[in-house]
C-alpha positions in Angstrom: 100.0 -16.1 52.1 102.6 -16.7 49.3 104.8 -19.6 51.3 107.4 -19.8 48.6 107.6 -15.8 48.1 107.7 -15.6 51.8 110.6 -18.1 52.2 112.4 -16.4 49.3 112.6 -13.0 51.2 114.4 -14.5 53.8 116.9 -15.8 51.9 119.8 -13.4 51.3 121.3 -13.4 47.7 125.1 -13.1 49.3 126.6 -16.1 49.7 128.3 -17.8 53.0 130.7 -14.1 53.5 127.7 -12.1 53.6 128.5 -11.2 50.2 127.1 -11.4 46.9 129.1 -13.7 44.8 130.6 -12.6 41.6 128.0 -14.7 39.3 125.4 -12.4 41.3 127.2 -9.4 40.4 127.4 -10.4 37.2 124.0 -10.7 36.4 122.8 -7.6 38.5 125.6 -6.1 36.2 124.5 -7.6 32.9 120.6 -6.2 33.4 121.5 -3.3 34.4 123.9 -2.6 31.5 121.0 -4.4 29.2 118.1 -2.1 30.3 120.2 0.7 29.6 120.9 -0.3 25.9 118.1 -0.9 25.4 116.5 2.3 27.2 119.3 3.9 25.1 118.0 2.3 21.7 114.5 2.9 22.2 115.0 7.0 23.3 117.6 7.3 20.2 115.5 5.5 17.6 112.1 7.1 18.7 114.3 10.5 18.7 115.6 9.9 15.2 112.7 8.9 13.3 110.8 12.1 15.0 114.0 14.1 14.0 114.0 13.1 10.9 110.0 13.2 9.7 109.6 17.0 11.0 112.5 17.8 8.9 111.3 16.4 6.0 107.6 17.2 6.6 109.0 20.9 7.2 110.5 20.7 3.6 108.2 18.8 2.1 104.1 19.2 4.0 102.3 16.1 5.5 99.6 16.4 3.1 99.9 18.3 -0.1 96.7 19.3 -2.8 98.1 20.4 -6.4 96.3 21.7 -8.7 93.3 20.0 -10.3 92.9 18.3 -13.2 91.1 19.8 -16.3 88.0 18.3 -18.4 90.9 17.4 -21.2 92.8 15.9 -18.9 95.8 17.9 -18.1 96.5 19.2 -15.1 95.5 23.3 -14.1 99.3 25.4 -13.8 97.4 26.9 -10.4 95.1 26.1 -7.4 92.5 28.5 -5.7 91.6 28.2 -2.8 87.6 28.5 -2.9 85.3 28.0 -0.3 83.7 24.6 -1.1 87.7 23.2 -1.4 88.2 25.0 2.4 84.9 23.1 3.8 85.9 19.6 2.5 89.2 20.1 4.0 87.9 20.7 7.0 85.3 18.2 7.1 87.9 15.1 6.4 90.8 16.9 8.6 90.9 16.6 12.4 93.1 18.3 15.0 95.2 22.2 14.9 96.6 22.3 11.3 97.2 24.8 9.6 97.4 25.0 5.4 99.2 27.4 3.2 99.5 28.9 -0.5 102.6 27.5 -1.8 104.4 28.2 -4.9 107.3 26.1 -5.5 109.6 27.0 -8.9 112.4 25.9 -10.5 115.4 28.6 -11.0 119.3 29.5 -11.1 121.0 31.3 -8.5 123.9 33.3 -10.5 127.0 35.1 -9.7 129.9 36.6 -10.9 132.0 33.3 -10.8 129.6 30.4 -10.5 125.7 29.3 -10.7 123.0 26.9 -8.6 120.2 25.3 -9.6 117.8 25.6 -6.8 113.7 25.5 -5.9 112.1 29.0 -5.1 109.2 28.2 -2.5 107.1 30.8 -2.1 104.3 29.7 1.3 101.2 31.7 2.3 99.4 30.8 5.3 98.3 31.5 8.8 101.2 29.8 10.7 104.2 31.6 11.8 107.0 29.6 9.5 107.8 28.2 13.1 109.7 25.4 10.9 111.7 27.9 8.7 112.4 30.7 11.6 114.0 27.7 13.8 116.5 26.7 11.3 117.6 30.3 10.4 121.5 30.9 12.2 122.4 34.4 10.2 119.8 37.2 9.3 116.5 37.4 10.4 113.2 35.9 8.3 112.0 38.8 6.0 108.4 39.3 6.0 107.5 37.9 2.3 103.8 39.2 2.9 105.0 42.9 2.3 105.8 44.4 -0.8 108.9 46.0 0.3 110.4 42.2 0.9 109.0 40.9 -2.6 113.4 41.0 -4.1 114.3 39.6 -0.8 115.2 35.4 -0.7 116.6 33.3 2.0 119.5 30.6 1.2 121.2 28.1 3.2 124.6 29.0 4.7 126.0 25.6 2.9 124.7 27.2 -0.1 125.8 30.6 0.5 129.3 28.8 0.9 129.2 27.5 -2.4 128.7 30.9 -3.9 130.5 32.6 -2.2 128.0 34.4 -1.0 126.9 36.6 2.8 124.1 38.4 4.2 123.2 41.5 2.1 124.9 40.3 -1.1 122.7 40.9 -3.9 122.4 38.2 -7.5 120.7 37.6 -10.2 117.7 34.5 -10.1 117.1 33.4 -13.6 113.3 31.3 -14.4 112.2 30.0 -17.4 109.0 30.5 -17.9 106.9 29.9 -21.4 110.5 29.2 -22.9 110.7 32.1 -21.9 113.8 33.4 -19.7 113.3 35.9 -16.6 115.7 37.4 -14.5 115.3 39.1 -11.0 117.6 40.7 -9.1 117.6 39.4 -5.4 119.0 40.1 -2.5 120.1 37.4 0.6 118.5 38.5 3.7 119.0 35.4 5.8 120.9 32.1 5.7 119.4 29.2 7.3 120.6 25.8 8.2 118.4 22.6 8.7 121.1 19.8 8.6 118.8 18.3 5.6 122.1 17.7 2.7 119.7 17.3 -0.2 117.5 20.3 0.6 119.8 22.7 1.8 121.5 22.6 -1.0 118.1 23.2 -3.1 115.4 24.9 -1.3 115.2 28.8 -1.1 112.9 30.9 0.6 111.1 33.7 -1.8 108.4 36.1 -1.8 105.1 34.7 -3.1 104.5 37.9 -4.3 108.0 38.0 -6.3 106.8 34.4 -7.7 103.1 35.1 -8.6 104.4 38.3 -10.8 107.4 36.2 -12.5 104.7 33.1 -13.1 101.4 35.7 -14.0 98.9 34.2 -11.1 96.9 36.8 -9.3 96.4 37.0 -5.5 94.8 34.1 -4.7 96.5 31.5 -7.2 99.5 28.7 -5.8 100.4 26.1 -7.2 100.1 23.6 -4.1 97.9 23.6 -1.0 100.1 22.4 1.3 98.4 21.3 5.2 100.9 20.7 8.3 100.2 20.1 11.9 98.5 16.2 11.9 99.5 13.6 13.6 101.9 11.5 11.9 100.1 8.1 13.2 97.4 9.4 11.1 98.6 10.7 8.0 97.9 8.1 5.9 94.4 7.8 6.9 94.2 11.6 6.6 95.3 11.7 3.3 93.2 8.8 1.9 90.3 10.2 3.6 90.2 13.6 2.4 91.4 12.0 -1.3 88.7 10.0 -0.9 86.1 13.3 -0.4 87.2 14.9 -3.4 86.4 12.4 -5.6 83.1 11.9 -4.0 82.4 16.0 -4.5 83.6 15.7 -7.9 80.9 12.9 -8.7 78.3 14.8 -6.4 79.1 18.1 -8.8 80.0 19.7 -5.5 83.8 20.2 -7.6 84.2 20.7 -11.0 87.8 18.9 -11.1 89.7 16.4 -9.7 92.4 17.5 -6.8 95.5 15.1 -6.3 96.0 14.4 -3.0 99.9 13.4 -1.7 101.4 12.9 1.9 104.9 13.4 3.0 105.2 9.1 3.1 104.8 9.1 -0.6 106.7 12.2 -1.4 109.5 11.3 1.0 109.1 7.8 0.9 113.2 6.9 0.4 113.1 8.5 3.7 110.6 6.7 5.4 111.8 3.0 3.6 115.2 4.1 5.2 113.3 4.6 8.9 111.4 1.7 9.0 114.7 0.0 8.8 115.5 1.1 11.9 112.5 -0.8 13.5 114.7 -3.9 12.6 117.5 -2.9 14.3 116.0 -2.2 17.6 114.4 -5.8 17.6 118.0 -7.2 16.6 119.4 -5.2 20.0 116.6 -6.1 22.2 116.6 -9.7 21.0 120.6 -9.3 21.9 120.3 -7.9 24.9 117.9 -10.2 26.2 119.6 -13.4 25.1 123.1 -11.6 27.0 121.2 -10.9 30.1 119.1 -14.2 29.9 122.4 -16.2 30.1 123.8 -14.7 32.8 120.4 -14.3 34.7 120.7 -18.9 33.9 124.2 -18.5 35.8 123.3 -16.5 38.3 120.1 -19.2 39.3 122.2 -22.1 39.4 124.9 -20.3 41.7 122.0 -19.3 44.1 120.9 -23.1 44.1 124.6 -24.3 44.3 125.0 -22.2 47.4 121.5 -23.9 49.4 121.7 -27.3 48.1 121.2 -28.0 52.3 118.4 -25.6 52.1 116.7 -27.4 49.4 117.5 -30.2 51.0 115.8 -29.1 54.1 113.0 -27.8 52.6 112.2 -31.4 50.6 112.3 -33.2 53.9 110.1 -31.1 55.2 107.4 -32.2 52.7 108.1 -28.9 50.4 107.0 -30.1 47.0 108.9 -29.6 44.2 107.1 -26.8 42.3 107.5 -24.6 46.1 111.3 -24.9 45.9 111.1 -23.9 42.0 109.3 -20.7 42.7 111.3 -19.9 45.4 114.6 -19.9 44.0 113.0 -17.9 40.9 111.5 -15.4 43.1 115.1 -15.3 44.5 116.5 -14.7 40.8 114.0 -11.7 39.9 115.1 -9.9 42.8 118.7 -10.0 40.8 116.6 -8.8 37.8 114.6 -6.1 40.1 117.9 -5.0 41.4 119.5 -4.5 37.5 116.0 -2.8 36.4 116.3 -0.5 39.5 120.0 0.4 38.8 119.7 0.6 34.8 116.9 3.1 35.2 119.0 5.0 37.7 121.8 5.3 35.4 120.0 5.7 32.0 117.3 7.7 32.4 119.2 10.4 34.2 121.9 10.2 30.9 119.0 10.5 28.6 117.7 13.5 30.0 121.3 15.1 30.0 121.6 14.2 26.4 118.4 15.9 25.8 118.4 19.1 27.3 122.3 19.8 26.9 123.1 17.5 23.2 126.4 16.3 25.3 126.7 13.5 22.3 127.2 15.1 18.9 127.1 14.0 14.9 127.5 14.3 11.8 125.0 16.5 9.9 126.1 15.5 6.3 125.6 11.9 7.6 122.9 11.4 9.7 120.8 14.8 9.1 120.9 15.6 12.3 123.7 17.5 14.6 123.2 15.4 18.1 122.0 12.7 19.2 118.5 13.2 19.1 116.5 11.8 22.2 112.7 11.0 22.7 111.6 9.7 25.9 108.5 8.5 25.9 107.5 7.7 29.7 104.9 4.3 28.5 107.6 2.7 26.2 110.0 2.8 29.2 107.5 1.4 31.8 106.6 -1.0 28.9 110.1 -1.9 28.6 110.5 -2.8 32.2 107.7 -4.7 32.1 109.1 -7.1 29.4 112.4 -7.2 30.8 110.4 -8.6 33.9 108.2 -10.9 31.8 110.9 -12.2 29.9 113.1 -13.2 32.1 110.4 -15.0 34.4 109.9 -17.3 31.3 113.7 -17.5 31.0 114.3 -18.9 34.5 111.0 -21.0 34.7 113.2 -24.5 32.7 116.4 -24.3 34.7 114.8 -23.9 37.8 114.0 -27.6 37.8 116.9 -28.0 38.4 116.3 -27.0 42.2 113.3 -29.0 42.8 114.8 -32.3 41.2 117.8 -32.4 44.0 117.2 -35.1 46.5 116.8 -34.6 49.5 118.6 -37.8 51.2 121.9 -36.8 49.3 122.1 -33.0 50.6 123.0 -34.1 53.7 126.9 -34.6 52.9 126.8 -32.1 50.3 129.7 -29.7 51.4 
């Protein structure tokens, strides 16, 4: 049996009115309110970083192919899709993606009264546009594989704000093509709304059979292959692995030309640069909010060994050593910091979930992207957060709790 933990559960925390002092309050008070920051930090960082890659993965595609390069040296205007380029994909690419046709285009929207320059994306696949459909908040998503939707685009309601513009109202799309200038007449058949400043005010949905007739590329011609649906942990590797099997078929002759491979990090890397600042941050708070709680956890041991300097005192004469009494009085000190981890979870967890099933805490789209507070909560990072709070502070308390085992024993007796 565990003497010292033994002895330490039969010592109350309250002091000689059967009540905890204020220092113990204190420090019950200052764990708690730490493991909810930090509980707090962790769901809202994991939340925003998540928030923020599908957006821009939605925009942008985890991994995107373009169009190969020639025996001269310059790069093709389109991409096929043949069957050798499908089999390497799928050889080097793991898990449920799914990959699409894209077409993206420079172009003018025009009215009456003003103009915007904007990008015409034009997607073929096998996925539902689950990304596009979810952002859409007037209209409904036209269904760009028919030919009666080919003059039909899809805008973004800060854009259609800027133009002046509704659901229904036709205007004129101008390309250049070959110095060349082309105008369609289009009409807005939804307006959609992803919080995303820079994109919303660029990116609009078209036809891709609108966009292969203006640009001259038959039915199985895009200008990217664009793959969605990996795991972000492994994009990188995914990327430089299936980069990696192009060029091998290109020297194997199983590919006459060289593909480009790109991933949403290097594409949107401004955005990600800007994330993995926010990686700092959260060590900054936790550092913080263990150095808070730590001091007041300090405070709250030496008020538990002023109040039984006659127990110590009793213990010593009884041949305790000193190393007994140490561990006792920090066994007494983690059940402070068991008590704040018990009520911090109570408290935060329960406010997490409320903030992410009902979005009680909003923002700022045209600040931070996003229009709530977003939330992850990630069960392991929270047990693993507990964990270090416990581990931490037993390290904390292990120096001042000399301070209980070096009292002596003969001068305890008056102590009052």
């Amino acid at each position: 049996m565990n003497v010292s933990y033994w002895i330490s559960k039969r010592l109350r925390l309250a002091g000689d009115f059967r009540k905890p002092s204020a220092g113990i309050i204190v420090a019950i008070t200052g764990i708690a309110l730490a493991v909810i920051v930090m509980e707090f930090t962790l769901a809202i960082v994991l939340g925003f970083k998540n928030g923020i890659r599908n957006r821009l993965a939605g925009f942008e595609a985890q991994i995107t192919i373009s169009a190969p390069y020639l025996e001269n040296g310059l790069q093709d205007a389109s991409i096929t899709l043949s069957p050798k380029l499908e089999r390497i994909i799928a050889e080097n690419l793991t898990g449920d993606y799914t990959q699409r046709q894209v077409i993206r285009q420079p172009g003018i929207l025009k009215t009456n009264n003003d103009f915007q320059g904007v990008i015409f994306i034009a997607q073929e696949g096998h996925d539902n546009f689950k990304f596009e459909k979810s952002n859409i908040v007037e209209g409904a998503w036209p269904d760009f594989s028919s030919d009666t939707c080919r003059s039909q685009i899809v805008i973004s309601k800060p854009m259609a704000q800027a133009l002046n513009l509704g659901i229904g109202d036709k205007l004129y799309s101008t390309f250049i093509i070959d110095e060349s200038v082309r105008l369609r007449r289009h009409k807005i058949a939804a307006l959609y709304q992803s919080n995303f400043g820079e994109y919303d005010m660029t990116a609009v949905y078209a036809s891709p059979i609108e966009l292969r007739g203006i640009l001259g590329l038959d039915s199985l011609e895009s200008k990217t292959l664009e793959i969605r649906g990996l795991d972000f942990n492994d994009l990188s590797i995914d990327a430089q692995s299936l980069q990696d099997a192009l060029i091998r078929a290109v020297a194997t002759g199983d590919l006459n030309n060289y593909y480009p491979v790109s991933s949403v990090e290097q594409t949107g890397a401004m955005y990600f640069n800007w994330l993995a600042l926010l990686d700092t941050n959260v060590v900054v708070i936790f550092i913080l909010m263990l150095c808070v709680s730590g001091f007041t956890l300090i405070s709250c041991l030496f008020i538990l060994i002023l109040e039984r300097v006659k127990t110590i005192g009793i213990l010593r004469s009884f041949g305790a050593k000193k190393s007994m009494v140490r561990r006792i009085f920090i066994y007494m000190a983690m059940r402070v910091v068991i008590i704040g981890l018990i009520i911090g979870n109570l408290i935060g967890i329960p406010l997490l979930l409320l903030q992410l099933h009902y979005h009680i805490v909003p923002l700022n789209p045209e600040m931070y992207y996003l229009d709530t507070v977003p939330v992850e909560i990630n069960i392991w990072y929270l047990v693993a957060l507990n964990i270090g709070v416990v581990a931490s502070a037993w390290l904390i308390l292990v120096l001042p709790s000399h301070l209980a085992s070096a009292i002596d024993p003969a001068k305890t007796v008056n102590y009052d």
